[in-house]
C-alpha positions as CSV (number, residue, x, y, z in Angstrom):
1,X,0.0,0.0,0.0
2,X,1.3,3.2,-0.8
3,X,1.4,5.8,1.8
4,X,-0.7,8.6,0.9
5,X,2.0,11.4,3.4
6,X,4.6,10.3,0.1
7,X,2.7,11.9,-2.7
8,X,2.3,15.3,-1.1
9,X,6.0,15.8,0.1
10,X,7.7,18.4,-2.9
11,X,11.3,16.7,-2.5
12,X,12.3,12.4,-2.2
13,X,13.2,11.4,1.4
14,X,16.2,9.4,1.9
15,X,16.3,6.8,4.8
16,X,19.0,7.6,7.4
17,X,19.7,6.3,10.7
18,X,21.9,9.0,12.8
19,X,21.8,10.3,16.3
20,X,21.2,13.9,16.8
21,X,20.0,16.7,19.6
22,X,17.9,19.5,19.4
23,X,17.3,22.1,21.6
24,X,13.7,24.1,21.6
25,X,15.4,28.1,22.2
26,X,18.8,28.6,23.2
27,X,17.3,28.4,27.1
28,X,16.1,24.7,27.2
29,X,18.2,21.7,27.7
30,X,19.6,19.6,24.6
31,X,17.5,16.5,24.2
32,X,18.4,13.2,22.1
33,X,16.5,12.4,18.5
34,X,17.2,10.2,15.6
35,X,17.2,11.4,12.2
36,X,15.4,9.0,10.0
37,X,15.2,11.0,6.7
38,X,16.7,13.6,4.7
39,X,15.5,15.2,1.7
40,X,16.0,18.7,0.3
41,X,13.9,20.4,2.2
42,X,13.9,18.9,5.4
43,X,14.2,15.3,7.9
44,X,12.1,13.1,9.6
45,X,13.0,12.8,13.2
46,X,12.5,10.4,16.1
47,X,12.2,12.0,19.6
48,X,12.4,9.3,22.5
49,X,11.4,11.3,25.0
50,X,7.7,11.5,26.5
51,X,7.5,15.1,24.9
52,X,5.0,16.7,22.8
53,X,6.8,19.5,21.0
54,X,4.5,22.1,19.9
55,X,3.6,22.6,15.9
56,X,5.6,25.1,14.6
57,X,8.2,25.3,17.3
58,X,11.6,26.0,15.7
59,X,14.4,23.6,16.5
60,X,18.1,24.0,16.9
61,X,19.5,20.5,15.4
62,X,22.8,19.2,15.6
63,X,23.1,16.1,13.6
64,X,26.3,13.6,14.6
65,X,27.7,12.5,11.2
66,X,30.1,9.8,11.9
67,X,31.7,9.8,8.0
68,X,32.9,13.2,8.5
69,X,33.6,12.9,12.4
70,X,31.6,16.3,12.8
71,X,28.6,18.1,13.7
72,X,26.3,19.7,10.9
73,X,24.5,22.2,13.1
74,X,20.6,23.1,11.3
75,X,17.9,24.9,12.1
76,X,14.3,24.3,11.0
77,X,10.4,24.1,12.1
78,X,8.4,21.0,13.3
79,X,5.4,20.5,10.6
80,X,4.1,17.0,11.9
81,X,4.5,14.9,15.1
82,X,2.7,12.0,15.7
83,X,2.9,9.9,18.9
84,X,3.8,6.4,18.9
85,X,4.3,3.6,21.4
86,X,7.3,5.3,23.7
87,X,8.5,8.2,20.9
88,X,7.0,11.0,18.8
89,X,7.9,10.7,15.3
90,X,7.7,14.1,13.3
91,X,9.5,16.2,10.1
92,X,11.4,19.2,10.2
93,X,11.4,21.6,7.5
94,X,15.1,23.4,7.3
95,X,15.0,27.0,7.7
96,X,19.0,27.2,7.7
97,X,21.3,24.6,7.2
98,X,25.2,25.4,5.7
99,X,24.7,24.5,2.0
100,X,27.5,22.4,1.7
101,X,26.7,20.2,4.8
102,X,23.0,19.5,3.5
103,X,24.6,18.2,0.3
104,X,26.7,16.3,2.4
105,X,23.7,15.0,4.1
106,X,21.7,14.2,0.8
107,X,25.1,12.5,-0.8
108,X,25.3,10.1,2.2
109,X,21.4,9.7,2.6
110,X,21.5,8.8,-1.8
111,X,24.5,6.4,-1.4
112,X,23.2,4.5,1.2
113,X,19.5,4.3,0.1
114,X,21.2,3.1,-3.5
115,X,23.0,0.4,-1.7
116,X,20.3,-1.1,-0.7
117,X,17.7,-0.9,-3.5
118,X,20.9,-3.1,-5.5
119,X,20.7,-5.6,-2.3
120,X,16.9,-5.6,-3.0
C-alpha cells in the first residue's frame, strides 16, 4: 500500500539512521532524536522522549555525522509529530542549514538508500 504522506512531500526522502540533539530556544536543555530521513527540504526525526513538542516550534539540530567525524548544526520548524508507542515521530522543515553540509547530508542519505535498492 502506498502511503498517501509520500505523494504530497515536494522533495524524495532518503532513509538515514543518525543520532542527533535539538534544543527548543537557546534556554532549554539539549534533548536526544534520531534522524530518519533527509531530503532537500527537510528530515524526519525520532524523539524518545515522552514530549510533545508544539507545531511550529523551531528547532536548533545538531546532527552527529560519523563519515565526517563532525557536527552539521541546522535549524528548522516541526510541521508534523505524531505519537507512537514510547516516541513522537515528526518532520522538520530546514530553515537554515550550511549548504554544503546539507549536500553532504543528501550524498550520504543517496549512497546509502542506492546500496540497498541493489541488495533488494
Amino acid at each position: 500500500m502506498e502511503n498517501p504522506t509520500e505523494d504530497r512531500r515536494k522533495y524524495k526522502r532518503f532513509p538515514v539512521e543518525l543520532s542527533a540533539r535539538y534544543q527548543r530556544d537557546n534556554k532549554t536543555a539539549w534533548k536526544g532524536c534520531t534522524v530518519t530521513n533527509i531530503s532537500r527540504g527537510g528530515m524526519g526525526i525520532i524523539v524518545y522522549l515522552q514530549e510533545k513538542i508544539p507545531l511550529e516550534s523551531p528547532l536548533v539540530l545538531e546532527i552527529i555525522f560519523p563519515p565526517k567525524e563532525k557536527q552539521i548544526k541546522a535549524t528548522g520548524i516541526l510541521r508534523w509529530l505524531e505519537e507512537g508507542k514510547d516516541i513522537f515521530i515528526g518532520s522538520v522543515e530546514f530553515t537554515e542549514i550550511d549548504p554544503e553540509d546539507k549536500w553532504v547530508l543528501l550524498d550520504y542519505a543517496f549512497d546509502e538508500w542506492s546500496k540497498k535498492e541493489k541488495d533488494a
